[in-house]
C-alpha positions as CSV (number, residue, x, y, z in Angstrom):
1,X,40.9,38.0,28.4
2,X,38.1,36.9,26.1
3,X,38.9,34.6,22.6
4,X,38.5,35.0,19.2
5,X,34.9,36.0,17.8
6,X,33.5,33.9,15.7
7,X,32.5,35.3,11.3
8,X,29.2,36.0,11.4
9,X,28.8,33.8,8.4
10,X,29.8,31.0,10.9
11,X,27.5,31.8,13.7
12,X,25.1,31.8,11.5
13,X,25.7,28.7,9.9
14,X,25.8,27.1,12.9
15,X,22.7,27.9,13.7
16,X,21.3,26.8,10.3
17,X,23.2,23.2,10.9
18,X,20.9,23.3,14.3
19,X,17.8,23.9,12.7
20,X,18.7,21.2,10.2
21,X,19.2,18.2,13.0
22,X,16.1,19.6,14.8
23,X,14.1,19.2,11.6
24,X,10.7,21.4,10.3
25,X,8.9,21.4,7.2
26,X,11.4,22.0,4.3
27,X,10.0,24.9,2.9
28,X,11.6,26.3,6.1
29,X,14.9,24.9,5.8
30,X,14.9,26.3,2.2
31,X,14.4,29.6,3.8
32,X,16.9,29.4,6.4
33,X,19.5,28.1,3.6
34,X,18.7,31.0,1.2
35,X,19.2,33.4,3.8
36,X,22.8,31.7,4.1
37,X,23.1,31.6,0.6
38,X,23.2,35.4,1.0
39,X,25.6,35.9,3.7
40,X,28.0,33.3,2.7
41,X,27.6,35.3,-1.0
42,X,28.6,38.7,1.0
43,X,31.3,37.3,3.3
44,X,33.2,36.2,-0.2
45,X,32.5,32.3,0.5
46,X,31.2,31.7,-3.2
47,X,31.7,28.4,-3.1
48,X,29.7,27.7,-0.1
49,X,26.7,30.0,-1.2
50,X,27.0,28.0,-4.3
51,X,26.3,24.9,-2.4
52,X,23.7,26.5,-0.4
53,X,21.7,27.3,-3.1
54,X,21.6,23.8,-5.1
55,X,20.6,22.8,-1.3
56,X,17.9,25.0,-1.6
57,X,16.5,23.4,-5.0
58,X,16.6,20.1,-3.5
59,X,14.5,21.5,-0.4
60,X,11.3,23.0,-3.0
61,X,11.5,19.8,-4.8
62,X,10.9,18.3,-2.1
63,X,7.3,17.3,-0.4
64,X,4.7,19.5,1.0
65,X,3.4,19.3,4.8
66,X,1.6,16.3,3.4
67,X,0.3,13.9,0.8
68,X,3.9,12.4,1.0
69,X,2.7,8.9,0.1
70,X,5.4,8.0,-2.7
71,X,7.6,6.5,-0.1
72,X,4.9,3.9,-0.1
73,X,5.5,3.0,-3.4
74,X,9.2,1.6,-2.2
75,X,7.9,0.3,0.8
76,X,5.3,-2.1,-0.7
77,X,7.8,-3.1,-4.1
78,X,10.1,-4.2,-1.1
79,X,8.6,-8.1,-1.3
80,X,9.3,-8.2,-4.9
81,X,12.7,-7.1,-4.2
82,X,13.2,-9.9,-1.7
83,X,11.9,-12.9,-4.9
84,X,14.5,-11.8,-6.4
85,X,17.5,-11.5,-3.9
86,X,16.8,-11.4,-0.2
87,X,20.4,-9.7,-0.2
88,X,19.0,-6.7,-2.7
89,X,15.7,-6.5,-0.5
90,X,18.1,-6.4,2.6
91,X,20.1,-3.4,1.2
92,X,16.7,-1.7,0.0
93,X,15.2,-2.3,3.6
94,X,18.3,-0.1,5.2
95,X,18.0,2.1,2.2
96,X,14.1,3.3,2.9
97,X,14.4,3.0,6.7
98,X,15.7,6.6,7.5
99,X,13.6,8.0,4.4
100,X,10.3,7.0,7.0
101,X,12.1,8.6,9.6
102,X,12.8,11.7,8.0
103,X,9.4,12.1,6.4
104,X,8.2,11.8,10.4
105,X,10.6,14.4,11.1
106,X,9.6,17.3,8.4
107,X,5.8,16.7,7.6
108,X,2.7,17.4,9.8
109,X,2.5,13.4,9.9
110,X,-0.8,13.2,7.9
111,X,-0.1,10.1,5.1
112,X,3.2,9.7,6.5
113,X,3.2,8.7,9.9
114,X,2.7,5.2,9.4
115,X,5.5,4.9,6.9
116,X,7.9,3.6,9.4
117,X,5.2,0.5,10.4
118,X,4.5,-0.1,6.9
119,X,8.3,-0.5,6.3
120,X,7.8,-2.8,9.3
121,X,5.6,-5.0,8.0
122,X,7.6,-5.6,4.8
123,X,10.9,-6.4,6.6
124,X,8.5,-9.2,8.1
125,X,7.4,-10.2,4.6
126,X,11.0,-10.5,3.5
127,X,12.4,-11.8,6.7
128,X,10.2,-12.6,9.7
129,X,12.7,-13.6,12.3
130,X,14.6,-10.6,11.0
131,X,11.5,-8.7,11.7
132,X,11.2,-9.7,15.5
133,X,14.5,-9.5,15.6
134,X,14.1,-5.9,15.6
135,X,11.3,-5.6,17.3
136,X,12.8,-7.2,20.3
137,X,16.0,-5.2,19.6
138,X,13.4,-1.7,19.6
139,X,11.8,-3.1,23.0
140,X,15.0,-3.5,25.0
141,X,16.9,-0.6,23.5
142,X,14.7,1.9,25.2
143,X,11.2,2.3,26.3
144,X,9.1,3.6,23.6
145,X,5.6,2.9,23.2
146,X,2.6,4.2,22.0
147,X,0.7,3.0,18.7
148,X,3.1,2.1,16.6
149,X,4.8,-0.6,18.6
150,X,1.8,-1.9,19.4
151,X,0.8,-1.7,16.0
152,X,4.1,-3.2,15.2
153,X,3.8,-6.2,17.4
154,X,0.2,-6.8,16.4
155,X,1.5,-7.2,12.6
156,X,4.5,-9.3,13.8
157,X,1.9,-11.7,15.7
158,X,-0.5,-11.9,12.9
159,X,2.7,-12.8,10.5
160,X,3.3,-15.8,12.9
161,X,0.3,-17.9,12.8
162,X,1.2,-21.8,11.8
163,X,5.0,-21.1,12.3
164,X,5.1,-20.2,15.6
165,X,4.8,-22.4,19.0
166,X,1.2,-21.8,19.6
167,X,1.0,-21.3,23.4
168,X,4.3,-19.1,22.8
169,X,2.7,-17.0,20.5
170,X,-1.1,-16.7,22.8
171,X,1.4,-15.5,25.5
172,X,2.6,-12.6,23.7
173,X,-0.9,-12.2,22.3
174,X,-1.7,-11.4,26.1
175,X,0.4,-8.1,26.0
176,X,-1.0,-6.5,23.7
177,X,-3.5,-3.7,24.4
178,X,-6.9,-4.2,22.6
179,X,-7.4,-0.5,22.8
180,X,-7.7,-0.7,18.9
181,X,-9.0,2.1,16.9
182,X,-11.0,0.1,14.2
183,X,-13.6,-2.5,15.1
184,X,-12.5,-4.5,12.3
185,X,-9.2,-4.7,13.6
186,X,-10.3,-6.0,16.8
187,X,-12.5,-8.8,14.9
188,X,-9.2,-9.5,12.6
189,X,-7.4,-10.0,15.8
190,X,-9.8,-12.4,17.8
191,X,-9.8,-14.4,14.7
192,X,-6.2,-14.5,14.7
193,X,-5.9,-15.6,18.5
194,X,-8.3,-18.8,17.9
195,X,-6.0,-19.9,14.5
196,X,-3.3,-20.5,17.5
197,X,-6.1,-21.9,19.7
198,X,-6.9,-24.5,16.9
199,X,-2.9,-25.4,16.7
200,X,-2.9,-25.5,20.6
201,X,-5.9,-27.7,20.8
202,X,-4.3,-30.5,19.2
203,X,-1.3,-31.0,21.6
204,X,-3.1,-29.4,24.7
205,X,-7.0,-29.2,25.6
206,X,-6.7,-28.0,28.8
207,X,-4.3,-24.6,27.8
208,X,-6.2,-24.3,24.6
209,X,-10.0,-24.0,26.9
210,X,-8.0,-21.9,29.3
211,X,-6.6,-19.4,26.2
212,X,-10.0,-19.5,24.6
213,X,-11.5,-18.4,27.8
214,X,-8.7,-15.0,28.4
215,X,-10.1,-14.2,24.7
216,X,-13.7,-14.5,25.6
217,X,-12.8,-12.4,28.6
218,X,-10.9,-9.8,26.6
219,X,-13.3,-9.2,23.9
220,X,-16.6,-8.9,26.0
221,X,-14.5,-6.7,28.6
222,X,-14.0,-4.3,25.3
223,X,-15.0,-0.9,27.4
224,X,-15.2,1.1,24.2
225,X,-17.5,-1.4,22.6
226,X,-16.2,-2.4,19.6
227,X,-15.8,-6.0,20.4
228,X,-19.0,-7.4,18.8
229,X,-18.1,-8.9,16.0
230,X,-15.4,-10.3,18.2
231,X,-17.7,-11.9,20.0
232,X,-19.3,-13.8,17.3
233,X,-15.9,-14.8,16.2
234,X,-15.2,-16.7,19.8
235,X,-18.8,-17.9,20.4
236,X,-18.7,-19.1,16.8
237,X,-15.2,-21.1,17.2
238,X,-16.2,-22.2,20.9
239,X,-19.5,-24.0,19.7
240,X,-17.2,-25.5,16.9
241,X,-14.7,-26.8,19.1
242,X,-17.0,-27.8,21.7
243,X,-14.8,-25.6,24.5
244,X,-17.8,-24.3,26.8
245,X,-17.8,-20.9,27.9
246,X,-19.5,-20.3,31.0
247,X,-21.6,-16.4,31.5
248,X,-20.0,-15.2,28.2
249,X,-21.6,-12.0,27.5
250,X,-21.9,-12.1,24.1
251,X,-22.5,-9.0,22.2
252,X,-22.9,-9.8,18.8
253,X,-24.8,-7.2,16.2
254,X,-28.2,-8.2,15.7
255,X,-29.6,-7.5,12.8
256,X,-31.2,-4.0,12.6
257,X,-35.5,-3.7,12.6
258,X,-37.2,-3.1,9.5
259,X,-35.4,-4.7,6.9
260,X,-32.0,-4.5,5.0
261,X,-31.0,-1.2,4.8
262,X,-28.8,-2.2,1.5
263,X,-31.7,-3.6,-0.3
264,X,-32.5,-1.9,-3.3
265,X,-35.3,0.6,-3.2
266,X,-38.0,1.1,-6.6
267,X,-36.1,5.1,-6.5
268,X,-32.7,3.4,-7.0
269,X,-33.6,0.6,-9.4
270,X,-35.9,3.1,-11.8
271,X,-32.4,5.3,-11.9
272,X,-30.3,2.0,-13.0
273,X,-32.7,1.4,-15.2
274,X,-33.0,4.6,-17.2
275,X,-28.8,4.8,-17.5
276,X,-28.2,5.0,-21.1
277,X,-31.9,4.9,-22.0
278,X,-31.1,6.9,-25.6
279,X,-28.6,3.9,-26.2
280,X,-31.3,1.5,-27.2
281,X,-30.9,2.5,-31.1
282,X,-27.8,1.3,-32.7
283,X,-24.6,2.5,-31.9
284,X,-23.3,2.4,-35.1
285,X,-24.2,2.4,-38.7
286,X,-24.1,0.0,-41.2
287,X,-21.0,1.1,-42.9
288,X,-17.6,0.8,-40.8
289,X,-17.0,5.1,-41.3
290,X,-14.5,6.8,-38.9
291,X,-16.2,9.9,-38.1
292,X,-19.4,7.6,-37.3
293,X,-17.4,4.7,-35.3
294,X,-15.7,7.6,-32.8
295,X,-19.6,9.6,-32.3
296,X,-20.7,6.1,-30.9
297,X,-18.0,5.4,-28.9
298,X,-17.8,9.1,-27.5
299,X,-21.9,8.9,-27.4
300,X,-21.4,5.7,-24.9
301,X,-18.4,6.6,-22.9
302,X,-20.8,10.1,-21.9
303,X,-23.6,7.9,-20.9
304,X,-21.5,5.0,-19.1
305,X,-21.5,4.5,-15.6
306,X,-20.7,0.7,-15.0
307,X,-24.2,0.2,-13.7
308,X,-26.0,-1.0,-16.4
309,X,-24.1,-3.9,-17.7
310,X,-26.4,-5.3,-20.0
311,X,-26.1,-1.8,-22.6
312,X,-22.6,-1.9,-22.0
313,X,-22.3,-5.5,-23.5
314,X,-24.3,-4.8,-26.4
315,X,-22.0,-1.8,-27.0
316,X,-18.9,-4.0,-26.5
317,X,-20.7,-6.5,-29.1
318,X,-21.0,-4.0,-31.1
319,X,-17.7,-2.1,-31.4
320,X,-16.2,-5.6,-31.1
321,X,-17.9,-6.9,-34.4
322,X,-17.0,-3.9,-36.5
323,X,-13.1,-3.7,-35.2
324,X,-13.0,-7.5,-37.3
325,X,-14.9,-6.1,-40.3
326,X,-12.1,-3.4,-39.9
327,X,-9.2,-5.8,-39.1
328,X,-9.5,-7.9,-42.2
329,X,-10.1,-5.3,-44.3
330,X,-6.7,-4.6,-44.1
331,X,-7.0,-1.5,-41.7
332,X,-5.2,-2.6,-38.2
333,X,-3.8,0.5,-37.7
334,X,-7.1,2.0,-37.9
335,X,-8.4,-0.3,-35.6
336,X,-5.9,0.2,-33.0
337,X,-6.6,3.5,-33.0
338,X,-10.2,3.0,-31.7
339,X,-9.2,1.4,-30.0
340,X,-7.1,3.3,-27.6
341,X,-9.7,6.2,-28.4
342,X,-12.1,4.0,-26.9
343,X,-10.0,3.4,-24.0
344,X,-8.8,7.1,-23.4
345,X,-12.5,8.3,-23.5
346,X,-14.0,5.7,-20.8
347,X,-13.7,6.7,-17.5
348,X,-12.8,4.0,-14.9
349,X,-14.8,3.9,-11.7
350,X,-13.6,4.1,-8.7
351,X,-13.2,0.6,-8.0
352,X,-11.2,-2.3,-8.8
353,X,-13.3,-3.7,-12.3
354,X,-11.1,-3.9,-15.7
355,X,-12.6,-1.2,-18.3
356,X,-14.3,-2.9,-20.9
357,X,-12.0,-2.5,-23.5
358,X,-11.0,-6.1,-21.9
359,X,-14.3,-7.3,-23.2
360,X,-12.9,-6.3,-26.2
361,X,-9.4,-8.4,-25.8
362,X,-11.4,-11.2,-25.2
363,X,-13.2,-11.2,-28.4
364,X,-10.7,-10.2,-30.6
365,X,-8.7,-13.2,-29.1
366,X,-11.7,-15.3,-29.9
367,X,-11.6,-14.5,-33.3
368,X,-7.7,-15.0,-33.7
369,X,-6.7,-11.3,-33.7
370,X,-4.1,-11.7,-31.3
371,X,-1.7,-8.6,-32.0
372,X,-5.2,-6.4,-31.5
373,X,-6.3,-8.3,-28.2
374,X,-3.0,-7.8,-26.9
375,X,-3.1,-3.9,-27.5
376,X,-6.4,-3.9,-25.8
377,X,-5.2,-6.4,-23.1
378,X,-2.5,-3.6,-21.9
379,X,-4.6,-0.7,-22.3
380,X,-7.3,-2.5,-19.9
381,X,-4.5,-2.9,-17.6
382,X,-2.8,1.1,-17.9
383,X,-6.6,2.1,-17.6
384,X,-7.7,0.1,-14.3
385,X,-7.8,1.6,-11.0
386,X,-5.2,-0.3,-8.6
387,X,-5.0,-0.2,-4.8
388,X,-8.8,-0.1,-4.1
389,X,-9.1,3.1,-6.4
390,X,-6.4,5.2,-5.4
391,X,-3.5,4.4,-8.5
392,X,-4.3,5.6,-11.7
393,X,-2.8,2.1,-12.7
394,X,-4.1,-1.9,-12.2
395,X,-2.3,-3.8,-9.5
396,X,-2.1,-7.6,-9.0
397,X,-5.6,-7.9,-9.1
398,X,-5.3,-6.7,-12.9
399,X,-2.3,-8.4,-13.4
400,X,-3.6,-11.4,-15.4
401,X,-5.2,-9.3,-18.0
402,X,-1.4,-7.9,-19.2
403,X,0.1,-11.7,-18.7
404,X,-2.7,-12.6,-21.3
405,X,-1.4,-10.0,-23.2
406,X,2.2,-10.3,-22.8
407,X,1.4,-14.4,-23.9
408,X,-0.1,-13.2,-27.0
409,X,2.3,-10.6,-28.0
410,X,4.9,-9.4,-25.9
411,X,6.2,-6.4,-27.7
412,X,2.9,-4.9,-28.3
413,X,1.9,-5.1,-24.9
414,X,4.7,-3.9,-23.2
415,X,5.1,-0.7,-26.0
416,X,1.8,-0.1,-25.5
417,X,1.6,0.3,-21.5
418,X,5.0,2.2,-21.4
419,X,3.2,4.5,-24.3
420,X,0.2,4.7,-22.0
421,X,2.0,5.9,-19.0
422,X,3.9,8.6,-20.4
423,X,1.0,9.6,-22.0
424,X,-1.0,9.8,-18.5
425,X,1.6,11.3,-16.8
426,X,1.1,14.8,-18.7
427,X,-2.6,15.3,-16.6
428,X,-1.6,13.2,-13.2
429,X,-1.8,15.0,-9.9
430,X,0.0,14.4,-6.6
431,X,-2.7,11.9,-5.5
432,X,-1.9,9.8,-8.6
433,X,0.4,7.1,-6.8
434,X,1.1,3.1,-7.1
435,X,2.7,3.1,-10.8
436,X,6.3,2.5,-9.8
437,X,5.0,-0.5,-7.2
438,X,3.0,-1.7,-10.2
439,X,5.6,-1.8,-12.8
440,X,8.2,-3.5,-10.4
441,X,6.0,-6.1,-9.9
442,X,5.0,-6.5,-13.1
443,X,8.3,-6.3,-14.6
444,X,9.4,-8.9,-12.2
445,X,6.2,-11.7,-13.4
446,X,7.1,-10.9,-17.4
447,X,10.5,-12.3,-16.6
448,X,12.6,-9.4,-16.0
449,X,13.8,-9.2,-12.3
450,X,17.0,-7.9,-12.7
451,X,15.4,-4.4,-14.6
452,X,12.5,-4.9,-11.9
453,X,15.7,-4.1,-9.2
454,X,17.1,-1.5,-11.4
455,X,14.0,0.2,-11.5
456,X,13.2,0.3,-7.8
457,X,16.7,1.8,-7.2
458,X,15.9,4.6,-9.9
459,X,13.2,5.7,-8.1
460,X,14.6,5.3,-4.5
461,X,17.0,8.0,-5.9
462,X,14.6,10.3,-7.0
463,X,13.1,10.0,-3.7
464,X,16.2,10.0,-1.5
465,X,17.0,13.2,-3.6
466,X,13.6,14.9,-2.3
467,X,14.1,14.2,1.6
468,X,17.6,15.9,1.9
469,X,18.5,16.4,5.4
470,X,20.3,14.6,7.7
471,X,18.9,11.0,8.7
472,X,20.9,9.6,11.2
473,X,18.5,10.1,14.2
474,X,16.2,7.0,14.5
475,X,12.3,7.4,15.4
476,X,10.3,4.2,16.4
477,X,11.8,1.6,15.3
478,X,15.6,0.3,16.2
479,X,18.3,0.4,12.9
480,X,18.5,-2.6,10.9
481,X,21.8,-3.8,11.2
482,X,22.3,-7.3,10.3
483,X,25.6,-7.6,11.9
484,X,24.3,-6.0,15.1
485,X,21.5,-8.5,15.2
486,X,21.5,-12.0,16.2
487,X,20.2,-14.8,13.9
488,X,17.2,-16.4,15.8
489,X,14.6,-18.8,15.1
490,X,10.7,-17.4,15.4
491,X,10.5,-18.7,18.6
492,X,13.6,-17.4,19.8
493,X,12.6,-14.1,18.2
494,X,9.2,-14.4,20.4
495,X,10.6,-15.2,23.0
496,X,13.0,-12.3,23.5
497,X,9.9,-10.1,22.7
498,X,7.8,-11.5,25.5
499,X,10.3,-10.9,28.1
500,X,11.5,-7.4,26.6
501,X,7.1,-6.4,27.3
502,X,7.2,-7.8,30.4
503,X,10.6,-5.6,31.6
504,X,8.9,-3.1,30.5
505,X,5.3,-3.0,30.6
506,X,4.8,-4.5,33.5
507,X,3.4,-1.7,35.2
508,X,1.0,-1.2,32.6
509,X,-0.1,-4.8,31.6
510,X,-0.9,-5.2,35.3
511,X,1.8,-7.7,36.3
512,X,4.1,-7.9,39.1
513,X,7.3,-7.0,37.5
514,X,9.2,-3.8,37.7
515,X,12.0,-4.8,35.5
516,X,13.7,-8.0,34.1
């Protein structure tokens, strides 16, 4: 005798709750959920179709197969989170953690697969023995490798140069796999092994030489041959330290024939030369006239390129002089509002400069206009291009251009950036990330750590909101639990690491172990 049939309508969300755990990209889940949506509807189960569909709204809000990179913008505020409570950047850390995991789970990976290791590496800035801690709980747990880990581990080693055991720490070293994809990354790493070997030396000549000579080994071994700046960095620290190194093949670059390929050629420096050739005439006229003032600075800011420096001084000289004939004529407002014209109309380069409506802080500070210089202070920083190029907004490389202003007049700069972000947040596209890392940093140096916190946690929610499925599956890395893992010391921490690599990587490093 066979039992009851299931409703259709349950079947089929069954099926839907499978789909979910398995995890795809969410334009598919919104699919699958509409489609419930509608039998739920026609099976009478309003309520439940209901909740389908606001389901549904959070899936198409959510991200695309790629360009996910606003979970970075947690990730990297997480060290200011932890100067301001170690507890709160604790809570945050568990917070993002599944976030990375999920992102892994429903995009094609591309800007978001190294979300989980970059959440690594700021658990390590927060809490390095907490960090390892992990690490060595990942290791044992099971036996996952691949990039990441090592990735992982390479990050945790780097974090624990000068508080580490030094021999301890060149032991672990030895597991890791120099099959690194960047030959910069290779060179950072040799460097990092002989900052232990100079610690080692100290206590230990005869294991420092011996450590110094696996390295030399190692890196002129490198089949893929990207070890040559390595090398220099060993035969460089070896002739320093007077540690010989006998039939070292060093393969350091030599410097190419025929010259330096960077050196400016008479093509380029003609073409520097002629930017902004029709700006030799004035800029401005005599007279301080509106309609006059905004044709030069519109005239400039078409011309500008941030090459020729000189013409762009004598414009800033310029502007500058007749924004103090304009100032103490009674017309600030006016003024401002070139101001912030000026700034609108210049186009930053891709690079990490301050626009040179700083230039223009800087003199009006000179001249004792400090409510001006600090509205061009913040507008310098809201214009600069942060993280290398890619945020629409300065970082902490711009940062002490807003302090300056902030010093001079605190209200004025801080109305004036918030004014400036909502205002560039009408034209910004996807690719337009880094403002919320920004402003929690920077809310945190103007003395404000407490909003700083709030502010994180408003945009965590926006972002939880957007990655709505289900997150309790782990990928690479282990759960932070901090009553599941034990308080140890770096060394301890390092320790359990090593031996968790040798249990089970044995077979791979080449040693003699099966398992521990």
């Amino acid at each position: 005798m066979s039992g009851p049939t299931a409703h259709p309508a349950q079947l089929a969300a069954a099926e839907v709750a499978a789909g979910d755990v398995e995890g795809t990209y969410f334009d598919i889940h919104a699919e699958r959920a509409m489609l419930l949506a509608r039998i739920m509807k026609g099976a009478g189960r309003e309520d439940e179709a209901f909740g389908l569909w606001r389901q549904v709204g959070a899936y198409l809000a959510g991200y695309g197969y790629r360009k996910d990179s606003t979970i970075y913008e947690l990730i990297e505020s997480l060290p200011t989170l932890c100067k301001v409570s170690k507890d709160e950047a604790a809570r945050a850390l568990r917070s993002v953690q599944p976030l990375c995991e999920v992102l892994r789970r429903h995009t094609d990976g591309r800007g978001t697969n190294r979300a989980p290791n970059a959440w690594f590496q700021a658990l390590l800035t927060c809490d390095l023995p907490l960090g390892l801690g992990l690490l060595a709980a990942t290791l044992v747990e099971d036996s996952v490798r691949g990039w990441p880990i090592e990735d992982a581990l390479a990050d945790a080693l780097a974090a624990c140069y000068s508080k580490a055991d030094p021999l301890l720490l060149l032991t672990v070293h030895a597991t890791l796999s120099l099959d690194r994809d960047d030959r910069g990354e290779i060179e950072s790493w040799a460097r990092n092994q002989t900052k232990a070997i100079q610690d080692l030396l100290g206590r230990d000549t005869e294991a420092a030489g011996r450590s110094l000579l696996l390295l030399a080994a190692r890196v002129s071994d490198d089949s893929k041959g990207d070890g040559k700046g390595a090398c220099g960095v060993v035969r460089r620290f070896a002739l320093a330290s007077e540690i010989p190194l006998p039939n070292f093949n060093d393969r350091t670059d030599t410097p190419a024939q025929g010259g330096d390929p960077t050196a400016a050629t008479p093509e380029s420096t003609s073409r520097r030369e002629t930017n902004l050739s029709v700006a030799q005439l004035p800029w401005f006229k005599s007279a301080n006239d509106p309609v006059d003032m905004l044709a030069g600075i519109r005239r400039f800011c078409e011309n500008a390129n941030g090459e020729n420096l000189a013409e762009q001084g004598r414009f800033v000289t310029a502007f500058g002089y007749r924004l103090i004939e304009v100032i103490e004529a009674g017309e600030e407002g006016r003024a401002l509002r070139l101001i912030k014209f000026f700034a609108r109309e210049f186009r930053s380069l891709w690079s990490g400069s301050l626009p040179p409506v700083a230039e223009l802080g800087e003199g009006l500070e000179r001249y004792g206009h400090k409510r001006a210089a600090a509205f061009a202070f913040s507008l310098a920083y809201a214009k600069s291009r942060g993280a290398g190029g890619w945020s629409p907004i300065g970082d902490e490389e711009h940062a002490p251009t807003l302090t300056r202003g902030v010093q001079l007049d605190r209200a004025v700069t801080l109305q004036t950036l918030a004014t400036e972000i909502a205002y560039g947040l009408r034209e910004m596209s996807i690719s337009d990330l880094g403002i919320t890392q920004s402003l929690v940093a920077r809310i945190y140096e103007w003395g404000e750590p407490l909003v700083a916190v709030e502010g994180w946690w408003e945009a965590y929610w926006v972002i939880e909101y957007r990655l709505p499925t289900r997150t309790e599956s782990r990928s690479w890395f282990a759960r932070l639990s901090l009553k599941d893992l034990p308080t140890l010391s770096v060394d301890e921490a390092l320790v359990a690491i090593l031996l968790a690599r040798l249990a089970g990587c044995g077979n791979t490093l080449g040693f003699p172990f099966g398992s521990i």
